[in-house]
C-alpha positions as CSV (number, residue, x, y, z in Angstrom):
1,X,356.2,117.3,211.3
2,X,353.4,117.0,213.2
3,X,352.4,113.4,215.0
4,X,348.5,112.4,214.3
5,X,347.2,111.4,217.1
6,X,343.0,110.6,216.3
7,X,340.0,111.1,218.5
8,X,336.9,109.1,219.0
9,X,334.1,108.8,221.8
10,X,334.1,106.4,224.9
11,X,331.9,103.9,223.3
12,X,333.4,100.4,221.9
13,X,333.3,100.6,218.7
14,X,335.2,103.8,218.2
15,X,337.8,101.0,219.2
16,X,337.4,99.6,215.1
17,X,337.4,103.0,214.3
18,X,340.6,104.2,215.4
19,X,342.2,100.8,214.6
20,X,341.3,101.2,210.7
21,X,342.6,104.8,211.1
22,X,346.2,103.5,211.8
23,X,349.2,102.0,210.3
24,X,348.7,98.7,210.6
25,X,351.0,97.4,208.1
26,X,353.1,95.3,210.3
27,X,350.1,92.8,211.4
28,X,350.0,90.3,208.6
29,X,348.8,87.1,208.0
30,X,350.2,84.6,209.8
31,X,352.2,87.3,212.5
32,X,351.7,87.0,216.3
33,X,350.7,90.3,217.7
34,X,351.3,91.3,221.6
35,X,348.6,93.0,223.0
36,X,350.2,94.8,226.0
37,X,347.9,95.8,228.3
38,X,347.2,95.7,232.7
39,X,344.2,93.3,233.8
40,X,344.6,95.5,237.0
41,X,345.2,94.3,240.8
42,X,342.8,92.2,242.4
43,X,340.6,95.0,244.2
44,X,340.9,97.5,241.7
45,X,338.2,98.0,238.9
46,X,339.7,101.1,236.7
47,X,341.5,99.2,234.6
48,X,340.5,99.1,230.3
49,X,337.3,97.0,230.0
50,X,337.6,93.4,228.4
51,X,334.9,94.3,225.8
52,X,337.7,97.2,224.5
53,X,340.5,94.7,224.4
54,X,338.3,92.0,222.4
55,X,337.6,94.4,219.6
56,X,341.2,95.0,219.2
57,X,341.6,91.7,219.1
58,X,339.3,91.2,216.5
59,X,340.6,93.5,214.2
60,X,343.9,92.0,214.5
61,X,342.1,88.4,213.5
62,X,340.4,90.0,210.6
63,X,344.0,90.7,209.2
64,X,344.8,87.0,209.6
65,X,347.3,87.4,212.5
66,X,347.3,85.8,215.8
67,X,346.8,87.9,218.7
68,X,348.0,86.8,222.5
69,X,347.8,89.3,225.7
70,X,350.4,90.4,228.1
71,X,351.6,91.8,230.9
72,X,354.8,91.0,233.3
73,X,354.9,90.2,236.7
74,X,355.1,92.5,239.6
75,X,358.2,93.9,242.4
76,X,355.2,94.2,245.2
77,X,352.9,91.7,246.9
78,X,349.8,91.0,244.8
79,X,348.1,88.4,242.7
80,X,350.5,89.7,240.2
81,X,353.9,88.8,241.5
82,X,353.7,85.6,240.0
83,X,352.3,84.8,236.4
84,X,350.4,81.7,237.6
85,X,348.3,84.0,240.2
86,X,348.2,86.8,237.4
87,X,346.6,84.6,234.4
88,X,344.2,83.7,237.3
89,X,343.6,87.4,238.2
90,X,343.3,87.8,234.4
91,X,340.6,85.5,234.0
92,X,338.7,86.8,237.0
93,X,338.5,89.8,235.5
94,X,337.7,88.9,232.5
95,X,340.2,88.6,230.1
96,X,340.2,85.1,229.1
97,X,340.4,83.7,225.8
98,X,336.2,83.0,226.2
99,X,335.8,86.3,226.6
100,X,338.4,88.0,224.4
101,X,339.5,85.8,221.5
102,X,343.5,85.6,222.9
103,X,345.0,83.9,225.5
104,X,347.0,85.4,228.3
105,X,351.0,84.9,228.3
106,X,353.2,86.2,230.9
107,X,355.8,88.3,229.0
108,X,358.8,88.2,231.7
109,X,357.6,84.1,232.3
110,X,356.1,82.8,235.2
111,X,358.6,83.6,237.9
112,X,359.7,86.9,236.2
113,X,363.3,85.4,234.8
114,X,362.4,85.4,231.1
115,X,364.4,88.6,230.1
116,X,367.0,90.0,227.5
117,X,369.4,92.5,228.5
118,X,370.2,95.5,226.2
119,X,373.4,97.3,226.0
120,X,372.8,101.3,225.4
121,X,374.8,104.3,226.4
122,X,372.6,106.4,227.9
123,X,372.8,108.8,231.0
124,X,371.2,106.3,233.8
125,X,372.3,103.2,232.4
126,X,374.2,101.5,230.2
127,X,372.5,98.0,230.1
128,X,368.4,97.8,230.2
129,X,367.0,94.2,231.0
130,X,363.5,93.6,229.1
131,X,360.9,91.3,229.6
132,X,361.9,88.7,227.0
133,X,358.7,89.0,225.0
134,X,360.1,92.1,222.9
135,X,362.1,89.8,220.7
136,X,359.3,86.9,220.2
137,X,356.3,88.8,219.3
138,X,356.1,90.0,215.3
139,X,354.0,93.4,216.2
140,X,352.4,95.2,218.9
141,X,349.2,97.0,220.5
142,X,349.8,99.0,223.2
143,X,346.9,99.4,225.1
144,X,347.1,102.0,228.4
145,X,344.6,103.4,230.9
146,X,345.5,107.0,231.4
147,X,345.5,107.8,234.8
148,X,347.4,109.5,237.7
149,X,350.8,107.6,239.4
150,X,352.1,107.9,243.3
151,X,355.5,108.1,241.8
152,X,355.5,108.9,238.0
153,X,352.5,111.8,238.4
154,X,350.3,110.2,235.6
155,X,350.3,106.7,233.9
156,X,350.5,106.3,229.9
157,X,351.6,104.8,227.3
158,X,355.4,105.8,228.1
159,X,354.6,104.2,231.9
160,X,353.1,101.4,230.2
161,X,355.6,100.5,227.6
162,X,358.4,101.4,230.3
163,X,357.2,99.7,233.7
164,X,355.1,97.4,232.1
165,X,358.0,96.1,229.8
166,X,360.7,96.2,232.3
167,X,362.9,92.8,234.2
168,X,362.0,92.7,237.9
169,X,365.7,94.2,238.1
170,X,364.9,97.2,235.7
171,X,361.7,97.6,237.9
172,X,364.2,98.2,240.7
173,X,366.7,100.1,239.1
174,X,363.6,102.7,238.5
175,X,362.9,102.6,241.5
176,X,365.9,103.0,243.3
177,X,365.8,106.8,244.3
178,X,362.1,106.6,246.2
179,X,361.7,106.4,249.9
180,X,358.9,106.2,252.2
181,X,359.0,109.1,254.6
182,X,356.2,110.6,256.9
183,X,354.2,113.5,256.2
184,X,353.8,113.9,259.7
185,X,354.3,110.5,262.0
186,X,351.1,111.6,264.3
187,X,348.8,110.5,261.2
188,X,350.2,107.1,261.5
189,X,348.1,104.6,263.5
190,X,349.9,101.6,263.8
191,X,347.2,99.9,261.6
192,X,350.0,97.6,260.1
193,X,348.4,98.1,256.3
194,X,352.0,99.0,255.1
195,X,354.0,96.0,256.9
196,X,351.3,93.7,255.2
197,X,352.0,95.2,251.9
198,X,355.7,95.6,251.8
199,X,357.0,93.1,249.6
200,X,360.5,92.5,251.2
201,X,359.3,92.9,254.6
202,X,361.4,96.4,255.4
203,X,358.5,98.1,257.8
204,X,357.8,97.1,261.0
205,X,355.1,98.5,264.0
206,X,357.0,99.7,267.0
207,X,355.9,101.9,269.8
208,X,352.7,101.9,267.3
209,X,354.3,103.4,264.3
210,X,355.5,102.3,261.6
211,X,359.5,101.9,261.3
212,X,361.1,101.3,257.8
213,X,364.5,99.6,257.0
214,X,365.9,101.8,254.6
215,X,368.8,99.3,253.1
216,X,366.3,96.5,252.0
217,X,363.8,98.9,250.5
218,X,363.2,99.0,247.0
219,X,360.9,101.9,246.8
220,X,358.1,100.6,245.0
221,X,355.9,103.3,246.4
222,X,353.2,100.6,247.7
223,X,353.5,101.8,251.5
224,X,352.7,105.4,250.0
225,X,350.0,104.6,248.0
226,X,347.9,102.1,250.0
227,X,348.6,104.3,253.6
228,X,344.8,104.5,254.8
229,X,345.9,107.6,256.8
230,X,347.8,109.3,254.0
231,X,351.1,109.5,256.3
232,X,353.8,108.8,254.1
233,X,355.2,110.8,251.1
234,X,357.9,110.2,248.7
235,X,361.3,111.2,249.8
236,X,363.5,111.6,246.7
237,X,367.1,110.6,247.5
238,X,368.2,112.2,244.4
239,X,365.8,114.2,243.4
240,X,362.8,113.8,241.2
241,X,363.8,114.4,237.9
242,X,366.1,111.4,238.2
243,X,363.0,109.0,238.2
244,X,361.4,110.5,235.8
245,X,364.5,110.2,233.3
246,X,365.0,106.6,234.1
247,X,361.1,105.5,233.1
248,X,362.2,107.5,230.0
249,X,365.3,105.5,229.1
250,X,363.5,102.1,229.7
251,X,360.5,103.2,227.4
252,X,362.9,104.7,224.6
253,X,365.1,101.2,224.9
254,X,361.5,99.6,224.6
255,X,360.6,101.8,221.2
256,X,363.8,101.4,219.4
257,X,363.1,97.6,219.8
258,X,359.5,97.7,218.8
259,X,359.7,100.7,216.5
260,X,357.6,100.6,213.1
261,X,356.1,97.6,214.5
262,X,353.8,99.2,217.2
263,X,350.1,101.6,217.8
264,X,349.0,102.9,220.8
265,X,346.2,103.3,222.5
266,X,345.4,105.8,225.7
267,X,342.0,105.3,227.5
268,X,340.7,108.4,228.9
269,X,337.9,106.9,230.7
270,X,337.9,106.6,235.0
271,X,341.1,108.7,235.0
272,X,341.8,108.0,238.6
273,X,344.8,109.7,240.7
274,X,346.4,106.4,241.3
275,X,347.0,103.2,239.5
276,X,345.4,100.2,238.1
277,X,348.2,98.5,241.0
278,X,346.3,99.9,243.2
279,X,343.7,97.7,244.9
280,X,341.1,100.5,246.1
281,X,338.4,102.7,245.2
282,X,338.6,106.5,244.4
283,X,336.8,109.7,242.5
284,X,338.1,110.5,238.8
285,X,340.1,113.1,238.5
286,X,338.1,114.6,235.4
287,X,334.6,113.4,233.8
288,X,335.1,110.2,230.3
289,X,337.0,112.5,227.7
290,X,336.8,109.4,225.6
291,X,339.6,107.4,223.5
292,X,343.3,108.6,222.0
293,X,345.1,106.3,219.5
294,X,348.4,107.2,218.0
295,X,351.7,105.3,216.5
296,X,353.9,108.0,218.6
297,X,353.4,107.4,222.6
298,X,355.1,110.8,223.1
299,X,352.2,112.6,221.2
300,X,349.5,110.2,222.6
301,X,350.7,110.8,226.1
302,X,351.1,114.8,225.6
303,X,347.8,114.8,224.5
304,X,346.2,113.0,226.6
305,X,347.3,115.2,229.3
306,X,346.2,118.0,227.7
307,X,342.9,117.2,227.6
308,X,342.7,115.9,231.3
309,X,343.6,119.8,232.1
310,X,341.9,121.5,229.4
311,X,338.9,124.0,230.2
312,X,340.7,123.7,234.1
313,X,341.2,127.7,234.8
314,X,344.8,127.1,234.8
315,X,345.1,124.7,237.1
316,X,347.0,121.4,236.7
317,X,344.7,118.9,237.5
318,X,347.3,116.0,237.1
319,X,349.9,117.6,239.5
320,X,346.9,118.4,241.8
321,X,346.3,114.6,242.3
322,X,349.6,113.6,243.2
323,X,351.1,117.0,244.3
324,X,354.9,117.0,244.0
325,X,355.8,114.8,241.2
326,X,356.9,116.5,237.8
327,X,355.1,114.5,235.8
328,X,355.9,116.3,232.5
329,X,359.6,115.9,232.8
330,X,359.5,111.5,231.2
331,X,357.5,112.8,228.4
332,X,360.0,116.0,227.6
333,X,362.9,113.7,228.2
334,X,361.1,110.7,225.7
335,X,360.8,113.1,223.1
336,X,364.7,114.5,223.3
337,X,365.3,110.8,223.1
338,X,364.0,110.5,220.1
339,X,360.7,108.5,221.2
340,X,358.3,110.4,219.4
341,X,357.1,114.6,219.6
342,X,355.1,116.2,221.6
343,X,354.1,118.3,218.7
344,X,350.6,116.7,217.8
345,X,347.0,117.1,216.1
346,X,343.9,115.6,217.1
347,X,341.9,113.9,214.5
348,X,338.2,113.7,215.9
349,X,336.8,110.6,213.9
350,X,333.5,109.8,215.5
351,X,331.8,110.2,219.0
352,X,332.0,114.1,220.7
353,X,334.2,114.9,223.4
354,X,333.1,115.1,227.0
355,X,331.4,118.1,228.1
356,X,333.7,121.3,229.5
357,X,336.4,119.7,227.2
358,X,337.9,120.7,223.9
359,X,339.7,119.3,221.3
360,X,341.9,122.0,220.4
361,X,345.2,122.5,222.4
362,X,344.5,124.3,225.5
363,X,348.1,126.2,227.3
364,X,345.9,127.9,229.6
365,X,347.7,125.5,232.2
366,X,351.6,125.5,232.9
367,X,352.5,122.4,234.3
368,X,356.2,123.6,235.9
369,X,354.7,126.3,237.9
370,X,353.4,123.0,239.9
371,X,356.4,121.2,242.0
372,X,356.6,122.1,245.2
């Protein structure tokens, strides 16, 4: 069967729209509903407008439930790492209870150490530690910027539900496979932008380059991604499939905890190359397409990128952001997990799709013929 996955314009309230157009069954009087969302790093401005996130919030007040935001705290350096200095960032940029009708609670706890561990059997791990928010809220909203990734190739609501989710530890564990290496080491100047940003210290300048200490790294991709110089790639120790398949088991671990109980929501609007982490400004990859809503993330997430590469001549305008990265391999590997299908329609509600795009389903590109 196929998943619904409905359409409407980039304006705010298409927000209501979508919302009434869902199964919102689980949000009842009285319930507390997690709105999971990212208020973005302090220097980055890509990130899903307050004024969307209020009118979820609203409609979940209208059904007589208390709504509260979230998000967990961070492996690198930033005003995230901590949840005191990320309700602040919060706030700043806008998403305070004034301006948004919830408050802001940390869902991994203030130093990160609120967390459940789950056993599963699965073929990267066999225990999954979660922020401990999964087992306190009665419902959730997913709500997810879709954008590109340094490490993942694109950012959804799989990424969101996965990263955004995840223990500190489980963060690692993801990470564990991706090194810093130089494209070429003449691009790199010395400038020290990577030292200051490494969160456990493993880069250091000498002879006016940088030098990184492989055996505290964590490969959080930060170096990569914030390199003024664009000097360093990602080395995968494994390969990259393996990361991939490990944001895929944390995100199915996530569903089966949430299932029934959850609706997503995919932002198609600024769809940058990199991350809301990522505290810097860029181009969009593609003009607003507008807004995707679905209660199956696989779907939502297939779709979306669908739509970011339909109309593009073949070409794979996700993979051509961050060259490399298989990006399509989590979302196969979610749906054999039993997360959701990529087998989808588009519901077009209100509002008109961006101009040069379409609705329908477009396999003019092929995404595999992309890794290098």
């Amino acid at each position: 069967m196929k998943s619904k996955v409905f359409f409407v314009g980039p304006d705010v309230g298409g927000v209501s729209t979508l919302f009434d157009a869902l199964d919102t069954s689980f949000i009842k009087p009285k319930s507390t509903i997690c709105v999971k969302l990212h208020w973005g790093e302090k220097g980055n401005k890509y990130f899903v407008s307050p004024s969307f996130v209020a009118r979820i919030v609203e409609k979940i007040r209208e059904k007589g439930a208390r709504a509260f935001l979230t998000d967990t705290t961070t492996l690198y350096h930033g005003q995230r790492r901590n949840g005191v200095d990320s309700i602040i960032l919060a706030h700043e940029h806008g998403f305070s209870y004034e301006t948004v009708g919830a408050p802001v609670v940390i869902g991994d706890g203030i130093l990160g150490m609120d967390t459940v561990d789950y056993r599963v059997n699965l073929k990267h791990f066999k225990s999954v530690r979660l922020a401990s928010v999964l087992s306190n809220a009665d419902g959730f909203v997913v709500v997810s910027h879709f954008k590109g990734h340094v490490g993942l190739g694109v950012g959804g609501a799989l990424k969101n539900i996965s990263m955004g989710f995840a223990s500190r530890s489980q963060k690692q564990a993801m990470h564990a496979d991706v090194e810093p290496r130089f494209v070429s080491p003449d691009r790199c100047t010395g400038c020290g932008v990577c030292v200051r940003n490494c969160p456990t210290g493993s880069i250091k300048i000498e002879g006016g380059k940088a030098k990184f200490d492989y055996s505290s790294c964590i490969g959080c991709g930060e170096c990569i991604a914030l390199c003024p110089e664009s000097a360093l790639r990602i080395l995968w120790e494994t390969d990259a499939e393996a990361f991939q398949e490990k944001v895929a088991e944390t995100a199915s671990v996530v569903y089966n905890v949430i299932r029934g109980r959850v609706i997503f929501f995919n932002f198609l609007l600024s769809v940058m190359p990199f991350c809301d982490c990522m505290p810097k400004d860029g181009e969009p990859i593609v003009p607003d397409i507008g807004i995707l809503a679905s209660s199956d993330p696989v779907a939502l997430d297939w779709a979306s990128a669908e739509l970011v590469n339909s109309g593009s001549a073949g070409t794979d305008r996700i993979s051509a952001a961050n060259p490399g990265i298989p990006w399509w391999i989590h979302i196969e590997y979610a749906e054999k997990l039993g997360v959701g299908t990529r087998d989808y329609e588009i519901i077009e509600l209100e509002g008109k799709i961006g101009r040069g795009y379409r609705l329908q389903r477009d396999r003019a590109w092929s995404p595999r013929t992309e890794i290098s």
